[in-house]
VOBA-1610 file (N, C-alpha, C; in pm, whole numbers, padded with zeros to 5 digits, always signed):
BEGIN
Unk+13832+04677+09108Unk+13763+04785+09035Unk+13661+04851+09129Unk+13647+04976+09120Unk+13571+05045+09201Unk+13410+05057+09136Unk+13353+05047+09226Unk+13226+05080+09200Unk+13120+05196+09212Unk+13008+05191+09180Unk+12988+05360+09148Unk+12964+05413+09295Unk+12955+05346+09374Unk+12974+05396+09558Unk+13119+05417+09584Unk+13147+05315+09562Unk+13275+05418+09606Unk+13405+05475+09515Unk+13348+05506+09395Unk+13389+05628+09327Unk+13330+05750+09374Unk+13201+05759+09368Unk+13144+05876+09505Unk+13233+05930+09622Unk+13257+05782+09680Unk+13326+05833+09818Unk+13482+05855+09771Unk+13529+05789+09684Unk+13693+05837+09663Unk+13661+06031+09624Unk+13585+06034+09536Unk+13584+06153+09511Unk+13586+06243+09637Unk+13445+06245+09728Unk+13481+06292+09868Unk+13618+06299+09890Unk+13666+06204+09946Unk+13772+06190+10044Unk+13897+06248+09992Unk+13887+06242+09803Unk+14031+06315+09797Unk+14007+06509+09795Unk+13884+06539+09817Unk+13925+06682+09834Unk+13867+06691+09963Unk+13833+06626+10059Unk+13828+06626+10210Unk+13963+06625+10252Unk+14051+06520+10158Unk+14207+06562+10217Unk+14253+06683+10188Unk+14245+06757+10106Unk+14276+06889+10081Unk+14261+06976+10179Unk+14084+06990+10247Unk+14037+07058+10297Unk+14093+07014+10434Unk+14125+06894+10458Unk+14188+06861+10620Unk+14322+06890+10626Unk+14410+06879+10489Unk+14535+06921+10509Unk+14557+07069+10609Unk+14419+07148+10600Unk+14505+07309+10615Unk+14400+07324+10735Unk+14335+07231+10813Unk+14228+07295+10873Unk+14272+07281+11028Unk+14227+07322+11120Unk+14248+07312+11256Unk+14220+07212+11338Unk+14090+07110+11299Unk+14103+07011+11356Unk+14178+06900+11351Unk+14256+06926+11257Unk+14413+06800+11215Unk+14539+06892+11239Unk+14525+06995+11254Unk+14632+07073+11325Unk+14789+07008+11262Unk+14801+07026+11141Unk+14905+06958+11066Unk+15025+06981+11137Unk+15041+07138+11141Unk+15148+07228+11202Unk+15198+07194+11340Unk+15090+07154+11437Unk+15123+07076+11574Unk+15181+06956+11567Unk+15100+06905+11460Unk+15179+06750+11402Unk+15308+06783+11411Unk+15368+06892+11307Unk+15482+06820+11227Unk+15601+06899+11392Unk+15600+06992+11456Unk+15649+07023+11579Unk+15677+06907+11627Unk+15543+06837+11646Unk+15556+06699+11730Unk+15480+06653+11793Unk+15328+06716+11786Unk+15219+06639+11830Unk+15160+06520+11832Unk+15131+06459+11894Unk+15051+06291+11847Unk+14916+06344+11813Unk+14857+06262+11711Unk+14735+06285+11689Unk+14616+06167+11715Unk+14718+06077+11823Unk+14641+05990+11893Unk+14533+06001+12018Unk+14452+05968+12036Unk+14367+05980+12165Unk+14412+05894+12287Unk+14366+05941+12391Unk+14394+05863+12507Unk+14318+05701+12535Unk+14238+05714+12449Unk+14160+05540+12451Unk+14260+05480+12396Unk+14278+05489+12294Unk+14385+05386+12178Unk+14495+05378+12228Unk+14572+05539+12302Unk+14695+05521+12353Unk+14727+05392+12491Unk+14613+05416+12552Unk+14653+05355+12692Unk+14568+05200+12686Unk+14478+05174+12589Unk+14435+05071+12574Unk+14538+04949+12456Unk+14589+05013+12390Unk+14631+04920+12271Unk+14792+04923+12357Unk+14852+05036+12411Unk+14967+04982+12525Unk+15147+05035+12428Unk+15181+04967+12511Unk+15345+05002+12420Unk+15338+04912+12267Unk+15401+04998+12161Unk+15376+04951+12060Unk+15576+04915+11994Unk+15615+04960+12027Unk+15812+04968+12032Unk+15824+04811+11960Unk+15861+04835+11862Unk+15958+04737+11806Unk+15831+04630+11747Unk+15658+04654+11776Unk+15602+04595+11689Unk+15594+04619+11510Unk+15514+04547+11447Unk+15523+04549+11309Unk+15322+04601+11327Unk+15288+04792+11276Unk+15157+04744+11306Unk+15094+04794+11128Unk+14978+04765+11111Unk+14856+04797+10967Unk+14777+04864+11024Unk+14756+04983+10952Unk+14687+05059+11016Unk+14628+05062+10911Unk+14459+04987+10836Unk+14361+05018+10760Unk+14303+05187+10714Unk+14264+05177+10637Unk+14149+05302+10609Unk+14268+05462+10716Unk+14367+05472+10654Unk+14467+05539+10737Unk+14438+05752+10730Unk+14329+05734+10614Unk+14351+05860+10601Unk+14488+05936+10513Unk+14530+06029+10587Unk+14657+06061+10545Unk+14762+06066+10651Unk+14756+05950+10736Unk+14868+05955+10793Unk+14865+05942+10926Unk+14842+06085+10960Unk+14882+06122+11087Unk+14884+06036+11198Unk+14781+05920+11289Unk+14791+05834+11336Unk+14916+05746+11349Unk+14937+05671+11161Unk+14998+05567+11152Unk+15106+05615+11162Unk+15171+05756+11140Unk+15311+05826+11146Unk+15308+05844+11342Unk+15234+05862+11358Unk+15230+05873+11542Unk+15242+05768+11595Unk+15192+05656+11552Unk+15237+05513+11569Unk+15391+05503+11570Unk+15449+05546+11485Unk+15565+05540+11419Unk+15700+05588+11546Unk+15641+05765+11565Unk+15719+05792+11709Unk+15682+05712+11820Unk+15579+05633+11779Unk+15654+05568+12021Unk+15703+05420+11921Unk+15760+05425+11827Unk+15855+05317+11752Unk+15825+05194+11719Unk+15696+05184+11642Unk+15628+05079+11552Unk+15721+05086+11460Unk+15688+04972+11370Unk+15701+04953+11211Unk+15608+04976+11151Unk+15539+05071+11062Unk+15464+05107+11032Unk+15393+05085+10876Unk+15270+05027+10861Unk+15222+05054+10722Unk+15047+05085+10740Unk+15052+05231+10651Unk+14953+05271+10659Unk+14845+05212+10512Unk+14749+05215+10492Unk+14673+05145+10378Unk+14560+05260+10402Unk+14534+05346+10245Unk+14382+05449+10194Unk+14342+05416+10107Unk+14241+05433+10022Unk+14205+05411+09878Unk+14237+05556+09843Unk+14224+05654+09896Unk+14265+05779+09829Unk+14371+05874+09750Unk+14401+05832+09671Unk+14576+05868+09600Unk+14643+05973+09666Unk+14517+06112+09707Unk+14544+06227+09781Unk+14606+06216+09910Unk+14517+06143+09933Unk+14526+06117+10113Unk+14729+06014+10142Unk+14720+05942+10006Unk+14855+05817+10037Unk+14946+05941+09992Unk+14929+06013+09933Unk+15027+06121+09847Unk+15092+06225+09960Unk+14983+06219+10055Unk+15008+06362+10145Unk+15063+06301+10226Unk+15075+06115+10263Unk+15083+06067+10396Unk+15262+06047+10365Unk+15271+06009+10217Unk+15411+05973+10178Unk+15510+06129+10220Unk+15436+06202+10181Unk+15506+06349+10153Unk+15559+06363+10293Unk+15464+06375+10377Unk+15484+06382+10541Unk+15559+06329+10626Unk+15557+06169+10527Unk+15683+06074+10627Unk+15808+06128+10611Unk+15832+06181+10464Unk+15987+06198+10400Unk+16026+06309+10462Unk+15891+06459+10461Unk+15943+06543+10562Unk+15976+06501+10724Unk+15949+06458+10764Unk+15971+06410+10929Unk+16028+06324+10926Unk+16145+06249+10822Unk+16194+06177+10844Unk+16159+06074+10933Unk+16061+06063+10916Unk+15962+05919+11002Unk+15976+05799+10895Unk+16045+05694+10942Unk+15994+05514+10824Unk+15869+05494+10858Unk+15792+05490+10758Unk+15669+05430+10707Unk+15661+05419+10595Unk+15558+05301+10589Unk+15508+05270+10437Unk+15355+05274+10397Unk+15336+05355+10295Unk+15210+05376+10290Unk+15125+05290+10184Unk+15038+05257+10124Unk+14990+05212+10026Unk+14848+05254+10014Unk+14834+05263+09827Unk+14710+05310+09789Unk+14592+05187+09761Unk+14516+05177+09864Unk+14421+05037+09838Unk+14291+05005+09908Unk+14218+04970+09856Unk+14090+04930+09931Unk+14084+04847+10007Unk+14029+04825+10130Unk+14005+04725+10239Unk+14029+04576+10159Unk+13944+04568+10064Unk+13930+04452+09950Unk+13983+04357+09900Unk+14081+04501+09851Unk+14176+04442+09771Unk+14333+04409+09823Unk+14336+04463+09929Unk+14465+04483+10009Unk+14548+04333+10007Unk+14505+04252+09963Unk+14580+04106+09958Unk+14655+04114+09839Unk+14614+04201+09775Unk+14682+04160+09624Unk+14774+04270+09601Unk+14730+04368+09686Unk+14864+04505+09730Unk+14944+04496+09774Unk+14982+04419+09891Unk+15039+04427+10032Unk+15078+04303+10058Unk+15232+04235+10088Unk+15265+04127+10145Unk+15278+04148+10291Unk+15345+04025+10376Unk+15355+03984+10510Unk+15279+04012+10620Unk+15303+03987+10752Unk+15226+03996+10863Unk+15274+04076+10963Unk+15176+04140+11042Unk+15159+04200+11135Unk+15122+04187+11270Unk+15187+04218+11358Unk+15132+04263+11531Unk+15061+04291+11529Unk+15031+04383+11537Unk+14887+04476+11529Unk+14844+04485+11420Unk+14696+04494+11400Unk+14586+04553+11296Unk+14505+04664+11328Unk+14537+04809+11333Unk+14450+04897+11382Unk+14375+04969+11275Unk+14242+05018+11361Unk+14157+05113+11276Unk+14085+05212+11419Unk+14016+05331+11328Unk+13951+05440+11476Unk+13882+05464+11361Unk+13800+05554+11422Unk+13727+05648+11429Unk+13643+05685+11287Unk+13557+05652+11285Unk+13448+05665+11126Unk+13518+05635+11009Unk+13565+05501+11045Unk+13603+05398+10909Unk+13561+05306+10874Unk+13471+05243+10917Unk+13374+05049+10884Unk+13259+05156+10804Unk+13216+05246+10832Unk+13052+05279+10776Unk+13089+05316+10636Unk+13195+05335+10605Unk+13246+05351+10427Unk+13276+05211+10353Unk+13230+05118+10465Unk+13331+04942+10408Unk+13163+04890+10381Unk+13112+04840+10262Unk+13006+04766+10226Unk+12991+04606+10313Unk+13111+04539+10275Unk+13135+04376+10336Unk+13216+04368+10457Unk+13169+04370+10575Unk+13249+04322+10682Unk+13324+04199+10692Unk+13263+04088+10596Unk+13327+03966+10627Unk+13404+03982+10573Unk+13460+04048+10447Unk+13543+04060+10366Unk+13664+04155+10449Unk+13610+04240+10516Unk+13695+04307+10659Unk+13758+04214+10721Unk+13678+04157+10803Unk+13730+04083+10891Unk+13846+03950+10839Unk+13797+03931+10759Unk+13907+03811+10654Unk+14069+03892+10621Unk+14003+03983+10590Unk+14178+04088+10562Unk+14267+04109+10686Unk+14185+04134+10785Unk+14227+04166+10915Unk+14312+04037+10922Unk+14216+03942+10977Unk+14299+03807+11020Unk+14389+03726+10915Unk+14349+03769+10786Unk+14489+03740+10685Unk+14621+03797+10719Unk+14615+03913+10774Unk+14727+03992+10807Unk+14769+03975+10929Unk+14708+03947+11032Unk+14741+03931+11135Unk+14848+03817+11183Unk+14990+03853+11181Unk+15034+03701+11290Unk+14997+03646+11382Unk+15009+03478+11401Unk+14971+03403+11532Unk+15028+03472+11643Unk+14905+03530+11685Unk+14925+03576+11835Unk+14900+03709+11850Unk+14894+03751+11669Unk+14860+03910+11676Unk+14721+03953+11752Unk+14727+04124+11725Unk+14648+04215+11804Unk+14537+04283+11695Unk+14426+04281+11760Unk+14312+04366+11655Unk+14302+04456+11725Unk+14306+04572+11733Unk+14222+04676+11758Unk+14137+04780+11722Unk+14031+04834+11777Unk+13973+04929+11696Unk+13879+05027+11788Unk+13886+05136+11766Unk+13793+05239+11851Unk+13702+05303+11716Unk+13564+05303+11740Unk+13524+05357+11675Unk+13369+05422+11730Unk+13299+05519+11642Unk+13219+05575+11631Unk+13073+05430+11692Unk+13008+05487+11781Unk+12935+05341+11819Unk+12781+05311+11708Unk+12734+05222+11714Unk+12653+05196+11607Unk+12530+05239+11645Unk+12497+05246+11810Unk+12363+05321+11825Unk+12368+05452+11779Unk+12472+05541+11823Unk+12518+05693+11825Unk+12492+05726+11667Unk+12504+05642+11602Unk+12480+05695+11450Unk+12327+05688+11392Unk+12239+05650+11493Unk+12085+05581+11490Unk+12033+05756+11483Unk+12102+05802+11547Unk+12026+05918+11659Unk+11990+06062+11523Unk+11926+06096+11556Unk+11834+06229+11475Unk+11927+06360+11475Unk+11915+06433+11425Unk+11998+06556+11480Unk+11936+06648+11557Unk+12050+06617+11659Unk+12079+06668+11814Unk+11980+06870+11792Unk+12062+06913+11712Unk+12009+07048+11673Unk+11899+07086+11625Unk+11796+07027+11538Unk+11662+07000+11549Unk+11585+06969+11627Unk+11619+06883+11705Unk+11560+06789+11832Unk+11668+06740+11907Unk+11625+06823+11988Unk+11707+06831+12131Unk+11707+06709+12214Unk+11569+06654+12206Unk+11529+06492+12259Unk+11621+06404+12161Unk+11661+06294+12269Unk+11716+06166+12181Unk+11608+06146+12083Unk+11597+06083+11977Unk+11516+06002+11876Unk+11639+05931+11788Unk+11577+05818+11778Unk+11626+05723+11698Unk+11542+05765+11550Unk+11608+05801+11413Unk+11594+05819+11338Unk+11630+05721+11223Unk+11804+05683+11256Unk+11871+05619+11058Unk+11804+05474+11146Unk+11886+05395+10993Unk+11881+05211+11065Unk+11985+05191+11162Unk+11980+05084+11223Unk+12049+05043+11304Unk+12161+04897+11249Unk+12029+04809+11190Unk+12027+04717+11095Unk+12060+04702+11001Unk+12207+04640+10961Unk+12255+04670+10829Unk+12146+04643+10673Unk+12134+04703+10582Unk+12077+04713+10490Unk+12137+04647+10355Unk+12091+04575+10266Unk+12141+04531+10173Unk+12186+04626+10041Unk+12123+04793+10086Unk+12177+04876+09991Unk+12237+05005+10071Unk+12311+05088+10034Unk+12399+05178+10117Unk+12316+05311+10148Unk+12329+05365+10236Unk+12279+05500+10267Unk+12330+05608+10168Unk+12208+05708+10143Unk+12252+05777+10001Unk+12314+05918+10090Unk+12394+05981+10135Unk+12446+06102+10188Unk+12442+06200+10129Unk+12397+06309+10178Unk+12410+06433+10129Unk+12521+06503+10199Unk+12599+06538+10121Unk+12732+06574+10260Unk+12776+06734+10242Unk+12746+06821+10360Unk+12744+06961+10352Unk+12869+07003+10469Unk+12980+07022+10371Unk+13121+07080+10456Unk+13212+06908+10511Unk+13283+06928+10625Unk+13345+06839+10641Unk+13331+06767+10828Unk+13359+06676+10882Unk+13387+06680+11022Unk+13495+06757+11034Unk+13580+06795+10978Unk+13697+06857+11043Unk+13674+06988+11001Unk+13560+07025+10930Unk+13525+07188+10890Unk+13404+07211+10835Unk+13304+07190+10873Unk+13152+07186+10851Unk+13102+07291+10756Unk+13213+07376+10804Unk+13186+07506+10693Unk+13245+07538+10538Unk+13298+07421+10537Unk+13371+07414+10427Unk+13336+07383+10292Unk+13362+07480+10171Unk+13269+07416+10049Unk+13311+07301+09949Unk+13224+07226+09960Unk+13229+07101+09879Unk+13260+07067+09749Unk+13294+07048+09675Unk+13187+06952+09515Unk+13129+06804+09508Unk+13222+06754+09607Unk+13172+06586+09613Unk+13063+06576+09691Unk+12940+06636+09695Unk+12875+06648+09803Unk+12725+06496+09837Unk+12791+06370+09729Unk+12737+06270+09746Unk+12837+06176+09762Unk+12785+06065+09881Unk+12870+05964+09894Unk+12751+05872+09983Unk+12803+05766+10030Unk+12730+05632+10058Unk+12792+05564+10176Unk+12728+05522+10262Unk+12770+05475+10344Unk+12642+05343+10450Unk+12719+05256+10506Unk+12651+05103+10546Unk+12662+05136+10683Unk+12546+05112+10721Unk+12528+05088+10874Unk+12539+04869+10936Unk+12618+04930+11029Unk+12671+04807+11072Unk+12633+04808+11221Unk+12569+04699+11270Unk+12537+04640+11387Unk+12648+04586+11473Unk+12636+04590+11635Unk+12719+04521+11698Unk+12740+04392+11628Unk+12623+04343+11647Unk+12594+04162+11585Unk+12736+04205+11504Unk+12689+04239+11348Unk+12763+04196+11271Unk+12889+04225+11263Unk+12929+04347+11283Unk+13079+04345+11378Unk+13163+04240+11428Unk+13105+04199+11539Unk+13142+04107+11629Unk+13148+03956+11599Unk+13022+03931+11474Unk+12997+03812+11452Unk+13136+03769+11308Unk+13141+03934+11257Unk+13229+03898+11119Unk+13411+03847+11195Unk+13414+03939+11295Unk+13564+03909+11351Unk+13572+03758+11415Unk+13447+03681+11468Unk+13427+03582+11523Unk+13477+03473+11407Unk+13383+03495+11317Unk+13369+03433+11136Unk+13506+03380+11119Unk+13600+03499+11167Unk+13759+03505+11042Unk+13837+03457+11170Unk+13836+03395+11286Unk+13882+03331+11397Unk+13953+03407+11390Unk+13893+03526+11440Unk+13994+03593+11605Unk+13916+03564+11737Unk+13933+03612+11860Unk+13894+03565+11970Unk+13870+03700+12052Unk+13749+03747+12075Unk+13745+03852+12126Unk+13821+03883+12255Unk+13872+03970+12300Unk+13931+03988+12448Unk+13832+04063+12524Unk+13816+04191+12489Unk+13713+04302+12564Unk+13642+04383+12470Unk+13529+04414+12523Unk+13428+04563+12442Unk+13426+04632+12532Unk+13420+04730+12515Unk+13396+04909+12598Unk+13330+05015+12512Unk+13269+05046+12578Unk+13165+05167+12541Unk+13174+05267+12632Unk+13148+05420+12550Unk+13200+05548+12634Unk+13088+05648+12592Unk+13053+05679+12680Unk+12975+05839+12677Unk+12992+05982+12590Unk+13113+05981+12521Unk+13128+06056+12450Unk+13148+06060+12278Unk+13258+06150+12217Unk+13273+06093+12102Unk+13426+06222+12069Unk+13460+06161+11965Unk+13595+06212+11927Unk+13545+06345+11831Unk+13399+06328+11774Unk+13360+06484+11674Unk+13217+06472+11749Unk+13169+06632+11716Unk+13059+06607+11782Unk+12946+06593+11676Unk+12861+06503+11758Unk+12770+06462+11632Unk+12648+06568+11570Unk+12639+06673+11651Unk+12542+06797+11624Unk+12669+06927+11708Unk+12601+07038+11654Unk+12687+07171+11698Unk+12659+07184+11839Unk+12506+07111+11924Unk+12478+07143+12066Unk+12570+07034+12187Unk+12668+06953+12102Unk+12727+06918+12178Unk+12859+06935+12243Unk+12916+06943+12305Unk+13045+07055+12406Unk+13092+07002+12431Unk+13273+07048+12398Unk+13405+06972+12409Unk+13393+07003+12581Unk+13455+06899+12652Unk+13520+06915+12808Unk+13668+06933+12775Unk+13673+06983+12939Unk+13805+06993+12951Unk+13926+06885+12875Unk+13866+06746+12905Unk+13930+06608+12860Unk+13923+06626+12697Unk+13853+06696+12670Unk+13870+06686+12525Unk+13785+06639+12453Unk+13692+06523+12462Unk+13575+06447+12400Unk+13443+06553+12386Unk+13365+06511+12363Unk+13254+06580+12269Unk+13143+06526+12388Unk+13063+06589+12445Unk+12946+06539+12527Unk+12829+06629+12482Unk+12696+06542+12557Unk+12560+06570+12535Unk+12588+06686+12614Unk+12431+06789+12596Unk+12447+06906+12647Unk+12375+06880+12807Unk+12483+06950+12909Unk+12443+06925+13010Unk+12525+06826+13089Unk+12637+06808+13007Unk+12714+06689+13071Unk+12645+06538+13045Unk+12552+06547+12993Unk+12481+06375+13019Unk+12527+06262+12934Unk+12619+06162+13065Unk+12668+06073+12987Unk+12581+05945+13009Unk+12473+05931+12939Unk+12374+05820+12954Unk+12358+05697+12834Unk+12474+05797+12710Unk+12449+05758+12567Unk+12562+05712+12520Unk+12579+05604+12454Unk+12740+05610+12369Unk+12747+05610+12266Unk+12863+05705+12260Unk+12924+05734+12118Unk+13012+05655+12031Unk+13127+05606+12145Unk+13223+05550+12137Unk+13216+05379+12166Unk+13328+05323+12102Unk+13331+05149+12126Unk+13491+05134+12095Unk+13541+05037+12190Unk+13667+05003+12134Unk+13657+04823+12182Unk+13749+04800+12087Unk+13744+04665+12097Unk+13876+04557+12100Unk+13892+04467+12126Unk+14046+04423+12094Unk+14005+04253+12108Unk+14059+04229+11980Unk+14086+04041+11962Unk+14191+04003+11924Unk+14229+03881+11927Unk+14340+03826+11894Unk+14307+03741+11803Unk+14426+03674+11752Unk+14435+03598+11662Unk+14535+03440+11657Unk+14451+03342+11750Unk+14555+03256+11819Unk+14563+03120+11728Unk+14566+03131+11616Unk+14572+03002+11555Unk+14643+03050+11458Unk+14710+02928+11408Unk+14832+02962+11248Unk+14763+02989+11134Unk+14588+02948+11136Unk+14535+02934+11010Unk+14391+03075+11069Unk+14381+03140+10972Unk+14230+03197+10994Unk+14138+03134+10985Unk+14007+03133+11032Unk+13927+03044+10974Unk+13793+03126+10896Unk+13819+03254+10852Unk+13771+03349+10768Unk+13720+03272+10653Unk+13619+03351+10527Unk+13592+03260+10453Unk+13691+03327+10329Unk+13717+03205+10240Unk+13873+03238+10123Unk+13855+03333+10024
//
């Protein structure tokens, strides 16, 4: 059962899918030609994916886990958003892409979803909508087969500390850093993929999460870390004064890569049993 946070955020997200269906930064139309809508971190870090079985969490509507799909995964994508699973189903059948999608919360996904997986992936501004990490991390390594792969690139936890860039041009540390026992109240004006875009859901909630607890929840549910990486840039930009490069990423003004935006991470999962809590 959903709760009054994230009935907030379902509300968001199913007319954010609307508004991302038609907008330019999801470039649907390039998609369906034949674009990947993968990045070069995830691509060249997570490696050949051919003939794995992967979960792709918090999926959005698709596009990723269907791009997964062309370099020839087995694919299942998992949203809480009916909109978002509705548009992702619609998309596979047009592109004749196999995937399987499902409508479900991080949460609850045990009681949705049978068997195991190779891979467990997630990107890019999806944990700060998840209240319980341990409860994350337990799903993850429930799903994961002996020997499977975690991965995840995401938005970094200092980078979300920071003030806006467009007010104050100086770094300042402004939100928490430190996860909080109650959720951040959002005021949300337009979209990342269209800032200019008009709203109605214009409240939703969201948890700030620490390396610590990150790291400590995947530790918790026995996976085994492999590597962390941190990057100077970011996949949206976090204020309007910051400027796409040639490469594509989002940088401080001036080129200055002193700050990170970005984190990717990858663990495994080397035992038959999780040792997550039940």
């Amino acid at each position: 059962m959903l709760n009054e946070f994230l009935m907030a955020n379902l509300g968001l997200w199913n007319e954010w899918t609307e508004i991302h269906e038609t907008s330019a930064f999801y470039d649907l139309e390039g998609f369906k030609a034949g674009h990947s809508s993968l990045h070069s971190i995830e691509r060249d870090e997570l490696g050949a994916v051919a003939g794995k079985r992967l979960l792709h969490l918090q999926c959005h509507f698709g596009l990723d886990t269907l791009s997964w799909a062309r370099l020839g995964a087995t694919v299942t994508g998992v949203d809480f958003s009916e909109r978002a699973i509705g548009l992702a189903r619609s998309l596979a059948s047009e592109l004749a892409l196999p995937a399987t999608f499902v409508q479900s919360t991080v949460d609850e996904l045990e009681s949705n979803l049978a068997g195991s997986f190779d891979i467990v992936f997630t990107s890019y501004g999806a944990i700060e909508w998840l209240a319980d990490l341990e409860r994350w991390a337990h799903t993850i390594a429930h799903f994961l087969a002996p020997g499977g792969t975690f991965y995840m690139v995401e938005l970094h936890p200092l980078a979300r500390t920071l003030d806006d860039l467009d007010a104050h041009p100086e770094l300042r540390v402004a939100g928490p850093y430190f996860p909080a026992s109650r959720p951040r109240r959002l005021r949300i004006h337009g979209s990342y993929a269209d800032p200019d875009a008009h709203i109605d859901h214009d409240l939703a909630y969201g948890w700030s999460h620490s390396f610590a607890e990150i790291l400590n929840a995947l530790i918790g549910a026995g996976l085994r870390l492999e590597y962390l990486h941190e990057f100077p840039f970011s996949v949206v930009p976090f204020s309007r004064s910051m400027q796409r490069a040639a490469d594509g990423w989002y940088y401080l003004p001036g080129g200055r890569r002193d700050v990170p935006f970005l984190f990717s991470l990858k663990a495994t999962r080397t035992n038959g049993e999780s040792e997550g809590r039940p």
